[in-house]
RODO-2510 file (C-alpha; in nm, 4 decimals, decimal comma):
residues 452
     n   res          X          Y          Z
     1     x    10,0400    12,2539    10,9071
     2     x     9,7709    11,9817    11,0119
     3     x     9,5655    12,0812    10,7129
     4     x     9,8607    12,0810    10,4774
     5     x     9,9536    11,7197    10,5637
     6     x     9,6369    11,6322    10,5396
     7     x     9,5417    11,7642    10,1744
     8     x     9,8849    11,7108     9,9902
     9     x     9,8147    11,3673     9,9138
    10     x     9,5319    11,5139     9,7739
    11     x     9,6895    11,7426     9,5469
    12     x     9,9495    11,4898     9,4375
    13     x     9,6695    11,2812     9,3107
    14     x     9,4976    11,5844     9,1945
    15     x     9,7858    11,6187     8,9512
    16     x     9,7866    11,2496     8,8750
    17     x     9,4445    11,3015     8,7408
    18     x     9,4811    11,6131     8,5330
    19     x     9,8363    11,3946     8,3756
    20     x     9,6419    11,2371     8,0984
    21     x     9,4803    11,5758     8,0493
    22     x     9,8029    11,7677     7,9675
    23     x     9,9525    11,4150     7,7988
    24     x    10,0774    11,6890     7,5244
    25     x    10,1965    11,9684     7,7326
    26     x    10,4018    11,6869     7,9121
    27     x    10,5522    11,5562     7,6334
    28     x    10,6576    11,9192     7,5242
    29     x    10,8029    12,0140     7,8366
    30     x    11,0333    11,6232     7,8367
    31     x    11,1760    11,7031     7,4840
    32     x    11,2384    12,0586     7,6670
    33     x    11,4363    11,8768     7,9507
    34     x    11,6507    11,6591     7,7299
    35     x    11,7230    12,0216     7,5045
    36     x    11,8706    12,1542     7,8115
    37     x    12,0047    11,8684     7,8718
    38     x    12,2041    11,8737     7,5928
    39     x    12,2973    12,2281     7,6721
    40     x    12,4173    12,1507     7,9515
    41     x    12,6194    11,8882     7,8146
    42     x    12,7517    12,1230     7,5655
    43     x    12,8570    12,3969     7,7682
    44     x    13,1331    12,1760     7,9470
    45     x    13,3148    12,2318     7,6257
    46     x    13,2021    12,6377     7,6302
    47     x    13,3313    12,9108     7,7276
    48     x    13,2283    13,0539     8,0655
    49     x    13,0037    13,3176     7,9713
    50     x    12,7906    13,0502     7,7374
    51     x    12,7645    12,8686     8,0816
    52     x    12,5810    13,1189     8,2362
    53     x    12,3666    13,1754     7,9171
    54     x    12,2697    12,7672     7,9987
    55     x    12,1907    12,8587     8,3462
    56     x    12,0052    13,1470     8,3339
    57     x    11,7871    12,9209     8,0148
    58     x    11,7547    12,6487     8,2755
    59     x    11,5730    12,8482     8,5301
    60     x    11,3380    13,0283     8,3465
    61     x    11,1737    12,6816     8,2504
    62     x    11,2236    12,5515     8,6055
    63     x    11,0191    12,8725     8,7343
    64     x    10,7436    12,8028     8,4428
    65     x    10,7186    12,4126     8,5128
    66     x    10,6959    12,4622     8,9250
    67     x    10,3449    12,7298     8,8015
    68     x    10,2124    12,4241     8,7379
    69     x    10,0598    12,2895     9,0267
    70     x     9,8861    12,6108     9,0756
    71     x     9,6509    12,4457     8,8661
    72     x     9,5528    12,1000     9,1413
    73     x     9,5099    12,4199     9,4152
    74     x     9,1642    12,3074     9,3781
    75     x     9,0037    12,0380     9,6324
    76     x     8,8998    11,7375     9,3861
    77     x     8,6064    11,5125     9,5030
    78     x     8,5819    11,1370     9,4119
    79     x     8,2491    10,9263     9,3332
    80     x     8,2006    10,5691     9,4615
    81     x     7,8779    10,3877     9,2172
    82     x     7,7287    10,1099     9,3516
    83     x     7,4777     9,9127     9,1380
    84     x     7,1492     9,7593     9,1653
    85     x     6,9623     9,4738     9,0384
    86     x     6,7127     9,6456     8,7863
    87     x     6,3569     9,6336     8,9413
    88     x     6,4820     9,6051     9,2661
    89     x     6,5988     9,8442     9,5608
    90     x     6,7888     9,5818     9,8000
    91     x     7,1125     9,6586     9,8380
    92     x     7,3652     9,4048     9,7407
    93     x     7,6718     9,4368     9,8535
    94     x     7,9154     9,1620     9,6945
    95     x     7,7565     9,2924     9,3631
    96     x     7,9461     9,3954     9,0494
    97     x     8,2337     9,5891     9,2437
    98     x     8,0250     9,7126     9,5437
    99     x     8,2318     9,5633     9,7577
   100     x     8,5339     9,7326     9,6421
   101     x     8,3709    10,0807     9,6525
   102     x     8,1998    10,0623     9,9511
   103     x     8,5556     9,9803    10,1398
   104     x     8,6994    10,2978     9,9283
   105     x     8,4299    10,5025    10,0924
   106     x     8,4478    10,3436    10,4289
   107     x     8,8124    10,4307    10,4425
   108     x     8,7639    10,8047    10,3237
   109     x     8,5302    10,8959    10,5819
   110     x     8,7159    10,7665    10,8765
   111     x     8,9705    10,9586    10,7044
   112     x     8,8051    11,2628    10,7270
   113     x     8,5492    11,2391    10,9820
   114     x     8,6406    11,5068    11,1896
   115     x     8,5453    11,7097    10,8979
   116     x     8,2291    11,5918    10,8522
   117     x     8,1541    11,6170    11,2286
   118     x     8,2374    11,9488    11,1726
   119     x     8,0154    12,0537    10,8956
   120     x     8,2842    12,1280    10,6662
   121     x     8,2237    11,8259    10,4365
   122     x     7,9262    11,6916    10,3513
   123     x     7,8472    11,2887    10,1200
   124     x     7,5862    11,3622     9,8020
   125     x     7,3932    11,0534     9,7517
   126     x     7,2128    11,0509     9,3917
   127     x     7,0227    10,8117     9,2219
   128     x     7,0553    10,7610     8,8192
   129     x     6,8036    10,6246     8,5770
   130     x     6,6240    10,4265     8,8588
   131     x     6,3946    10,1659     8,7071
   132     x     6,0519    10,0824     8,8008
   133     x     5,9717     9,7308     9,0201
   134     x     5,8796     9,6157     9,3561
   135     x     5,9571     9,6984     9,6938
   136     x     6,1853     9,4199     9,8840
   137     x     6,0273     9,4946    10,1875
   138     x     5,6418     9,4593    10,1041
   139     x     5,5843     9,1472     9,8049
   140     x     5,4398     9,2228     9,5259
   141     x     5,3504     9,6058     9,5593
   142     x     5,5116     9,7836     9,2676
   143     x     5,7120    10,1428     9,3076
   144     x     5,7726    10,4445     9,0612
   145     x     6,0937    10,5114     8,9843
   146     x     6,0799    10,8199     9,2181
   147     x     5,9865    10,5690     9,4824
   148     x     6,2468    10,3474     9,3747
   149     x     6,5384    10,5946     9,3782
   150     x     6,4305    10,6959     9,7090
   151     x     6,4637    10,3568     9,8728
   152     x     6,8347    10,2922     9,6534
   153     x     6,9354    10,6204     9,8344
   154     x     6,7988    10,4946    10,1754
   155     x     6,9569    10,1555    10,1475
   156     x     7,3111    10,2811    10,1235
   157     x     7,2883    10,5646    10,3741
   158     x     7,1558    10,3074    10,6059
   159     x     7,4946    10,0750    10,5071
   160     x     7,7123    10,4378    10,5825
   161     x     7,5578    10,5246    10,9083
   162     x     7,5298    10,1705    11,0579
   163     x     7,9328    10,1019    10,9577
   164     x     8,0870    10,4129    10,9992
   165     x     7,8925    10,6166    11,2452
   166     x     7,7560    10,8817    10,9747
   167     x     7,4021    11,0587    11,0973
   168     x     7,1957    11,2233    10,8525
   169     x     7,2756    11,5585    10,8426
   170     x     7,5750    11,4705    10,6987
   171     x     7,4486    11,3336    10,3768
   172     x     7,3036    11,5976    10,1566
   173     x     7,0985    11,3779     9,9076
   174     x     6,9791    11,4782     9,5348
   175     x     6,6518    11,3522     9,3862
   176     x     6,5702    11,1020     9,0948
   177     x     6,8225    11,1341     8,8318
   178     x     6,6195    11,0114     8,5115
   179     x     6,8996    11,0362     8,2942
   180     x     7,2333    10,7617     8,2706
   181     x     7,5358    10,7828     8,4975
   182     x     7,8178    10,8925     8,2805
   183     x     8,1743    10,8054     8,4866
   184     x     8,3954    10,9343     8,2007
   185     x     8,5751    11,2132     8,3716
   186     x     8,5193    11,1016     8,7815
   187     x     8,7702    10,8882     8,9581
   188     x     8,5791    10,5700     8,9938
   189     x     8,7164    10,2936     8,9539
   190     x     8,4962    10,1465     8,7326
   191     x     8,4375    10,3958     8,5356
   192     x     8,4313    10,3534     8,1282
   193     x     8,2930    10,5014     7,7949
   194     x     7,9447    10,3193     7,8419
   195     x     7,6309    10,4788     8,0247
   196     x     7,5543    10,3156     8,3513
   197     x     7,1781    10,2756     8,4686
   198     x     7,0370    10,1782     8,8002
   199     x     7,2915    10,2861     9,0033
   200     x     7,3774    10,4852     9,3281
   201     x     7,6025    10,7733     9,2898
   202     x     7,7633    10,8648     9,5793
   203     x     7,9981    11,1814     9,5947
   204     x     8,2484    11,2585     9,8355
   205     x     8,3225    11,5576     9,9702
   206     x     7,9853    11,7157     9,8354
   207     x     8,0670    12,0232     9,5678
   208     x     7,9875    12,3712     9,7253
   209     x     7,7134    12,4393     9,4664
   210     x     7,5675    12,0749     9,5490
   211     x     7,5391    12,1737     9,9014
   212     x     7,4030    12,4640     9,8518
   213     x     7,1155    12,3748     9,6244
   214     x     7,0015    12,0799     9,8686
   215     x     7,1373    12,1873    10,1777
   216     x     7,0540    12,5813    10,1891
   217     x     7,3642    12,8863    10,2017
   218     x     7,4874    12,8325    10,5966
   219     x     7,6277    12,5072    10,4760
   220     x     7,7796    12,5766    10,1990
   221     x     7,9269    12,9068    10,2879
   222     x     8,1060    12,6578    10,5695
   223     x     8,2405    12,4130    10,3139
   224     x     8,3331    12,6975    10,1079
   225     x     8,5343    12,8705    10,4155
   226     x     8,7041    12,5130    10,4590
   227     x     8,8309    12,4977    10,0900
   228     x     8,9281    12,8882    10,0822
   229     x     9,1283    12,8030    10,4297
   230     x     9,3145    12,4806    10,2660
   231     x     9,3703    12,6564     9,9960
   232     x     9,5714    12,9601    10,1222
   233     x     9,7892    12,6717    10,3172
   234     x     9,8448    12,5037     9,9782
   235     x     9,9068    12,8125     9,7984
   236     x    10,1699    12,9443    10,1111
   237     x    10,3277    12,5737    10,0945
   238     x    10,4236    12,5950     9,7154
   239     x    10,5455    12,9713     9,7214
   240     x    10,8130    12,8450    10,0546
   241     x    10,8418    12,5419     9,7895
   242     x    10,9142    12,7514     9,4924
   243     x    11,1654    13,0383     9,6832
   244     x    11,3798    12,7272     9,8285
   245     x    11,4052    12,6032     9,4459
   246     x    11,5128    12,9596     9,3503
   247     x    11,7899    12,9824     9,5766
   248     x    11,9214    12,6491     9,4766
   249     x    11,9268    12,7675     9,1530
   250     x    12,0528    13,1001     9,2008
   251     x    12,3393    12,9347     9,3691
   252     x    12,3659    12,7420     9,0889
   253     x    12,4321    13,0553     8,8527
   254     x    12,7338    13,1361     9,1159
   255     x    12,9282    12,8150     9,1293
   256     x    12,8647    12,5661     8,8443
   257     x    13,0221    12,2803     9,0103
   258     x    12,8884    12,3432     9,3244
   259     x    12,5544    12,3904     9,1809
   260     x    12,5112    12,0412     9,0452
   261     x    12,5808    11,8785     9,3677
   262     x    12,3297    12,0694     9,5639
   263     x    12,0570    12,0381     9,3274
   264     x    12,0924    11,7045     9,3216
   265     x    12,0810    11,6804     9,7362
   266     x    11,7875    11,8757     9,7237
   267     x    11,6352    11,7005     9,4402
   268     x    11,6371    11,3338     9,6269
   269     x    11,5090    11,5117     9,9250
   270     x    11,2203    11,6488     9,7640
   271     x    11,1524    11,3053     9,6246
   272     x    11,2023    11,1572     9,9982
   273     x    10,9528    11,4192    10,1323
   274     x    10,7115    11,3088     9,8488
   275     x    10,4322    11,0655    10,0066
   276     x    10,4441    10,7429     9,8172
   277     x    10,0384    10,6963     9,8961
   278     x     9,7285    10,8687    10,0015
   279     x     9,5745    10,8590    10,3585
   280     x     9,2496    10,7139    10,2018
   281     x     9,4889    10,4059    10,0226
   282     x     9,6550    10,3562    10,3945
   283     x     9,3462    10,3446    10,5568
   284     x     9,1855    10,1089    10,3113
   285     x     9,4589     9,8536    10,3488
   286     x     9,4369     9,8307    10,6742
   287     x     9,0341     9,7859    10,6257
   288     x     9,1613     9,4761    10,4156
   289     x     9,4008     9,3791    10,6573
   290     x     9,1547     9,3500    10,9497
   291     x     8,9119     9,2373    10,7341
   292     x     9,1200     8,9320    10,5819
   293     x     9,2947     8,8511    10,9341
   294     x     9,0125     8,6964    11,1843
   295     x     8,8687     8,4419    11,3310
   296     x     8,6153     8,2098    11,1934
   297     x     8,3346     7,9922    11,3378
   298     x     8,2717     7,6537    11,0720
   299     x     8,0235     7,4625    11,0611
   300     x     8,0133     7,1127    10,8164
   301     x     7,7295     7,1380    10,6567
   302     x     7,7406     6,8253    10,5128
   303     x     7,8071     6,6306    10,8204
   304     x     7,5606     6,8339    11,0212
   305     x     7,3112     6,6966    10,7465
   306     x     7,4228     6,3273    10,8364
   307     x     7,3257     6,4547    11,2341
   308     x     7,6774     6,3873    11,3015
   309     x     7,8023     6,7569    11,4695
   310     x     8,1104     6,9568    11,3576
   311     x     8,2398     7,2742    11,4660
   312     x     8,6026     7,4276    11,3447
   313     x     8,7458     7,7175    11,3781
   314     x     9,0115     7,9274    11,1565
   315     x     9,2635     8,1731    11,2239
   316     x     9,3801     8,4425    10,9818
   317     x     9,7125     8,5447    11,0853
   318     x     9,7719     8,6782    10,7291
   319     x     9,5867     8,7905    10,4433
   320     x     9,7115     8,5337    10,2221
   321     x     9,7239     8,2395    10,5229
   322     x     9,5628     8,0608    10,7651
   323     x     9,5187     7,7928    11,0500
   324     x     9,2156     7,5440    11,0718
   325     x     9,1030     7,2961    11,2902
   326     x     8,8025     7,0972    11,2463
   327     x     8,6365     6,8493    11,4647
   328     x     8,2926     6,6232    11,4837
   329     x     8,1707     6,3611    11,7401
   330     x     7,8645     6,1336    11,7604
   331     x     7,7578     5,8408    11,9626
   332     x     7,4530     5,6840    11,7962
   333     x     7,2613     5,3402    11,9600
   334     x     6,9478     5,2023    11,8728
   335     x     6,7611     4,8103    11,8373
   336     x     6,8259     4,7583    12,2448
   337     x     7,2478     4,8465    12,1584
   338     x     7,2685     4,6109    11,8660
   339     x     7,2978     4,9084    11,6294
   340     x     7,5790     5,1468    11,7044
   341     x     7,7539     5,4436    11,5386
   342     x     7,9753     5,5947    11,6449
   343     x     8,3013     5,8076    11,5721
   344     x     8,5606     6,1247    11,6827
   345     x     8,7775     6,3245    11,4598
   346     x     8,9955     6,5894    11,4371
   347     x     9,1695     6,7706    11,1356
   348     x     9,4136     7,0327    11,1548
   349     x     9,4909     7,2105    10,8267
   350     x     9,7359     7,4933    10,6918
   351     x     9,5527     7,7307    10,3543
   352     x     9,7386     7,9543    10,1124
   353     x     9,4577     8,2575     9,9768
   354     x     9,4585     8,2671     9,6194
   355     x     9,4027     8,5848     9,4204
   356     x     9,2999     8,9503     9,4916
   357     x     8,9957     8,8486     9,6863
   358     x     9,1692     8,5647     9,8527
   359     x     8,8754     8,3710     9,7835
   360     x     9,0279     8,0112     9,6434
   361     x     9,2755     7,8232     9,8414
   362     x     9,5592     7,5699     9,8507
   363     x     9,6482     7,3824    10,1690
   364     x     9,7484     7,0910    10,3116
   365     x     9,5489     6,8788    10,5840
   366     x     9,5974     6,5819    10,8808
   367     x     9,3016     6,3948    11,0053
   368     x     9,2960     6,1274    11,2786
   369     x     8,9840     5,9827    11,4557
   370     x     8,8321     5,6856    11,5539
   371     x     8,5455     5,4757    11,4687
   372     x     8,2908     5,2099    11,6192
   373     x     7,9880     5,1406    11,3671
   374     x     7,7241     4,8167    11,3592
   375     x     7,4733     4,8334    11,0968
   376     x     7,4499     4,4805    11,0256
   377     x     7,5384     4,1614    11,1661
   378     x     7,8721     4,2617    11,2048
   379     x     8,0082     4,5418    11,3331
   380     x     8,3662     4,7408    11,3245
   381     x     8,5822     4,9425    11,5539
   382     x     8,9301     5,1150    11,4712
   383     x     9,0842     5,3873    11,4156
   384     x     9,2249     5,6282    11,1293
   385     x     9,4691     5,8690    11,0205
   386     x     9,6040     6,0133    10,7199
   387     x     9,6288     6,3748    10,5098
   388     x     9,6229     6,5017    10,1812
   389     x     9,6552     6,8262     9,9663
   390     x     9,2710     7,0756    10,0408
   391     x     9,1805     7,2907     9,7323
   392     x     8,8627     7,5141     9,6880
   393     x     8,6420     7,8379     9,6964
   394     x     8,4979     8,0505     9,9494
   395     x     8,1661     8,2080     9,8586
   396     x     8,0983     8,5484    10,0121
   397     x     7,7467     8,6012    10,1072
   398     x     7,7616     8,9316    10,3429
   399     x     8,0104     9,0604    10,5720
   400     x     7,9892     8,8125    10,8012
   401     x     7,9145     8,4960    10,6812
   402     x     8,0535     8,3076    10,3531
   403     x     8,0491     7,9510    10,2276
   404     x     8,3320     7,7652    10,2203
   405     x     8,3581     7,4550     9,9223
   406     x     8,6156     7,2304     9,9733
   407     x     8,8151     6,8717     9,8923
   408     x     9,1008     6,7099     9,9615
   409     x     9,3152     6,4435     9,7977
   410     x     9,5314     6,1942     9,9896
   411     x     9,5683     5,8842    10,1882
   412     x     9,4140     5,7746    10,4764
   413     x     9,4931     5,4095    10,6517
   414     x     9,2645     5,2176    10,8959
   415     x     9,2977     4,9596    11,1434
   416     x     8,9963     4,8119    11,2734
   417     x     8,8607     4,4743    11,4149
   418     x     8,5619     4,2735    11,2799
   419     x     8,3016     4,1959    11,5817
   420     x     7,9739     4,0048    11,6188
   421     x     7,7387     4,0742    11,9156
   422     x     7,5938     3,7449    12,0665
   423     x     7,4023     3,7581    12,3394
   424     x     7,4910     4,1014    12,4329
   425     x     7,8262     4,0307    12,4407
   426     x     8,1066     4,1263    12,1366
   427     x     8,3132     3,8688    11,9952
   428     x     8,6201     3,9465    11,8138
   429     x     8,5956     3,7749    11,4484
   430     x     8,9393     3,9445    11,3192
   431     x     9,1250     4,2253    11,2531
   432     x     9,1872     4,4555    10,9002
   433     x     9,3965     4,7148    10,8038
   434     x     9,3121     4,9279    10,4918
   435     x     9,4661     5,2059    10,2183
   436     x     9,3432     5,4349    10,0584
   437     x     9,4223     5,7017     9,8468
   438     x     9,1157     5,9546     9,7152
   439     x     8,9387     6,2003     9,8211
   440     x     8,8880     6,1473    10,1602
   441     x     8,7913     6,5329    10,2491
   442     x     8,4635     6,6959    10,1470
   443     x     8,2794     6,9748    10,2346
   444     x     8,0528     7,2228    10,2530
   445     x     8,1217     7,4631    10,5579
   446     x     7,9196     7,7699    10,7162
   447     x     8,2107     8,0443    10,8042
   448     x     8,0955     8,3152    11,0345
   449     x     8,3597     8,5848    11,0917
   450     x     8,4391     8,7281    11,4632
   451     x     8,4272     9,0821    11,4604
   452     x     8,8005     9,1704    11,6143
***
């Protein structure tokens, strides 16, 4: 029962697949529905004997429409392509949609890792039309394209086994590929009419006859003995599945009123007992989850440039929101105490995520500090406070850290006295308040992500 739980959401979007497929079949078999629909309608005003006619005429094309899923019996794989720059075998991961596959993998194989720890499923990694170019690792020393698609496939194994625990005799991995990737008929997400070239192909579960050519007979008569075994459960589940729907509608035959009721009872529980999602789109949401709801170390670049120190940090308590707070102090003397500079602040701030990537952001910020500076001949001391509305754009650059550009626009008000230093000692020469509304936020912030 495990193993049918497991592989029904498979099936379902097995069938999903093959829709398009059958777009005509489908469309006969509706315009069948709403005939016996109309039949059914009709026969209200019928005798009894036409009834049964109706009955008997519904059945027969329930029985023919529940062979179809005989057909998704089979266990589909899925391909994940992750490009490369041409000439080049580093592997880039917020690159053209690698991002988004490589989380679709992640969260299939911790889906299914007991399977793969078992032998029973294996990952095919193959590289396509790999171009000739240089090897990251050593400058300037140039590689075939055999050599090349050997260090693609290399570079994201290494990724899988470092993130999600895969060794190598798991992987079962295919040789140069000089022809184009062609995703017409695979589930990838990017997939289109156009010929892809320098890319990674990685398939998962492995086919039987894939595993077998690379991996030798033992392993592929196990994957084989795995699909044969899910099979039978699938085919066992739909014949209970289809004997249940043949008593409902045998009782229907019986008692025409009685009928209607009951199908439609079993009807919404059969749609209640349907899974709205697969195990692999559970599991990746809750990768995007934990990955969009941590904490962050930041780090002001720009006032770290001005040797004035900053650290913040940010808490993601929600994909789409979050809570900052931002701080720098410096105490600066020089010329025997004549020059000073010196200040303290502190900035809380609240962010709304924009987007699928929740990479822009709206928010709103509060800054207070103080301030004691003497460049000149005269000097000032005060303090500050004010807020404004924060807008900008966090640049990804691996899983860890990102950029983080940002502004805000508000108003901030001083208060500050005017002093001269004379003979080592300050004199007060008045005091000045000032507004102003501008930007008085700017940044460009250093975000490293805590692992939860």
């Amino acid at each position: 029962m495990e193993k049918i739980c497991l592989f029904k959401s498979r099936k379902w979007a097995f069938i999903k697949r093959t829709f398009k497929k059958h777009i005509k079949s489908i469309k006969a078999f509706v315009s069948a529905a709403f005939g016996l629909y109309f039949l059914e309608t009709l026969s209200f005003a019928m005798s009894k004997r036409f009834r049964i006619m109706v009955k008997r005429i519904e059945i027969i094309a329930l029985l023919l429409f529940l062979l179809f899923p005989l057909s998704a019996q089979e266990v589909g794989d899925t391909t994940y392509v992750f490009r490369f720059v041409a000439g080049k075998d580093m592997f880039y991961v917020p690159y053209k949609g690698n991002e988004t596959q490589l989380d679709r993998l992640h969260a299939a194989l911790r889906a299914h890792r007991p399977q793969l720890l078992a032998g029973q499923m294996f990952l095919c990694v193959s590289s396509y039309a790999a171009s000739a170019g240089v090897q990251a690792t050593s400058s300037g020393v140039p590689v075939t394209p055999q050599r090349m698609a050997y260090l693609r496939n290399n570079r994201v194994k290494s990724e899988l086994i470092l993130q999600d625990g895969i060794t190598e005799p798991m992987f079962v991995t295919d040789r140069l590929i000089p022809s184009a990737y062609k995703p017409g008929n695979s589930r990838d997400a990017t997939s289109g009419a156009d010929s892809l070239r320098d890319v990674v192909v990685v398939t998962f579960p492995a086919g039987v006859q894939q595993v077998e050519r690379i991996a030798g007979p033992q392993a592929a008569e196990k994957v084989r003995s795995y699909n044969d075994s899910i099979r039978e459960d699938l085919q066992s589940y739909d014949a209970a599945r289809r004997a249940d729907t043949i008593c409902h509608a045998d009782a229907a035959c019986r008692a025409d009123t009685a009928c209607r009721a009951d199908t439609i009872c079993h009807a919404e529980l059969v749609e209640a007992s349907t899974p709205t999602q697969t195990q692999g789109e559970e599991m990746l949401r809750q990768a995007q989850h934990d990955k969009y709801t941590s904490f962050f170390l930041r780090f002001n670049l720009l006032r770290w440039a001005t040797l004035t120190p900053d650290l913040g940090l940010e808490w993601r308590f929600a994909p789409n929101l979050g809570i900052l707070l931002n701080g720098s102090w410096i105490s600066w003397s020089w010329s025997d105490k004549d020059r000073k500079y010196a200040l303290w602040k502190v900035s809380p701030e609240l962010r709304y995520y924009l987007g699928r990537e929740k990479r822009g952001f709206l928010g709103a910020m509060y800054h207070i500090g103080e301030f004691n500076y003497k460049l000149g001949a005269t000097g000032k001391q005060g303090d500050y406070r004010g807020g404004g509305i924060t807008g900008g754009y966090t640049l990804e650059l691996n899983r860890a850290l990102s950029l983080d550009f940002h502004a805000a626009f508000g108003y901030t008000r001083a208060d500050y006295d005017n002093y001269a230093v004379t003979n080592g000692i300050r004199v007060r020469a008045g005091s000045q308040t000032k507004n102003y509304w501008g930007i008085n936020q700017l940044g460009i912030t250093l975000k490293w992500r805590i692992e939860n």
